[in-house]
Phi, psi and omega in degrees: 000123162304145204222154183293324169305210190040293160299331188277331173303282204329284168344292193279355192290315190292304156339299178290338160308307164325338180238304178295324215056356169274147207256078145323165193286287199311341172257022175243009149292310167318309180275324196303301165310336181275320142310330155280299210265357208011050184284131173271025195250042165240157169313162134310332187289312183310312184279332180305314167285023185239302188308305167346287208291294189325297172251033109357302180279321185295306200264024196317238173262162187291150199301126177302012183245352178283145153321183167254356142326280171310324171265353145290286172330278161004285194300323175272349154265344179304294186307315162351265190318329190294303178284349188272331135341292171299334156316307180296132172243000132232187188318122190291146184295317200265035181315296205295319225270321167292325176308276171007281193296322158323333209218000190257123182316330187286295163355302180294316191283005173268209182259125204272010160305336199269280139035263156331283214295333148323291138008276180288339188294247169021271167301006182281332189266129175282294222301158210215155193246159196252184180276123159260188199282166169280184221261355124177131179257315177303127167245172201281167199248177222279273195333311206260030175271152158228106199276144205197107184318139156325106193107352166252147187268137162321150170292335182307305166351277171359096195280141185261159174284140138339123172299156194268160177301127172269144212235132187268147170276142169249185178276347177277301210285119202271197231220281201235152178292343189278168175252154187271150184258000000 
C-alpha cells in the first residue's frame, strides 16, 4: 500500500529527473507504482520524459540478427513510438498497461519486434486521462465513519456455529421430512 511518504519519493524522484535524466531505482519505482496500481496522479508533463527515456532504453538499437530492411523498420517504428509519446498531452487510456509493459522483466528480455509491436499497439489508442488525487490521499469523510460504543462486539467478534454434517440420503432415509397434500 502506497503512504503520502511514497507520493512525496515519487515527486522528488521525478524532479530530479527533469535535471539529471537519469532512470534511478527511485523514477523506475514511479512506473512500477503506476503499473500496479494504476493511479493516474502524476502530470503527464512529470511522466512523459520519463516514460520517453524507458523506451529509449528498452528499445535501444535494433537486434543484429534483423536484416538492414527490418532494422529500417525498426528504427521507424522506434520513432513512431517515440513521437505518438510526445503527441500526448495528457496521460495516454493505456497508461498502466504501458508502465506494466516497461517495467515486467520476461517482456523486456524477449524479443524485441514483440516488443515494438506492444509498444505501438499501446501508444495507437488516443484517449487519455486526466489527473487523478492521489490514490491515497483521500480521506474517508465523517458520514462513512460508524461509531460503535465500547464493548460491543463487531460482527467479526461473533463466533459462528459449527456447520451441521451435511448427510446423503440413502434409500431407507427419505429427501424430505414434509408431508405431501
Amino acid at each position: 500500500m502506497a503512504t503520502i511518504e511514497d507520493r512525496k519519493r515519487h515527486e522528488a524522484a521525478l524532479t530530479a529527473f527533469e535535471t539529471d535524466k537519469h532512470l534511478t531505482s527511485e523514477v523506475m519505482d514511479v512506473i512500477q507504482f503506476i503499473g500496479e496500481t494504476g493511479c493516474n496522479c502524476y502530470p503527464w508533463k512529470d511522466i512523459q520524459p520519463v516514460i520517453k527515456s524507458k523506451v529509449c532504453e528498452v528499445l535501444g538499437q535494433a537486434p543484429t540478427e534483423m536484416s538492414e530492411t527490418e532494422k529500417e523498420g525498426f528504427e521507424m517504428d522506434k520513432e513512431s513510438a517515440l513521437k505518438s509519446i510526445q503527441e500526448f498531452h495528457e496521460s495516454p487510456f493505456t497508461l498502466q498497461r504501458l508502465c506494466e509493459v516497461l517495467t515486467d522483466k520476461p517482456t523486456l528480455e524477449g524479443r524485441k519486434g514483440k516488443l515494438m509491436w506492444a509498444l505501438l499497439k499501446l501508444l495507437n489508442i488516443r484517449s487519455t486521462l486526466s489527473v487523478d488525487k492521489f490514490l491515497y490521499e483521500q480521506q474517508p469523510k465523517q458520514s462513512d465513519c460508524v461509531s460503535v460504543p465500547a464493548g460491543v462486539p463487531l460482527e467479526t467478534d461473533i463466533p459462528l456455529p459449527d456447520p451441521a454434517p451435511a448427510v446423503a440420503p440413502t434409500p431407507e432415509t427419505p429427501v424430505s421430512e414434509t408431508p405431501e397434500n
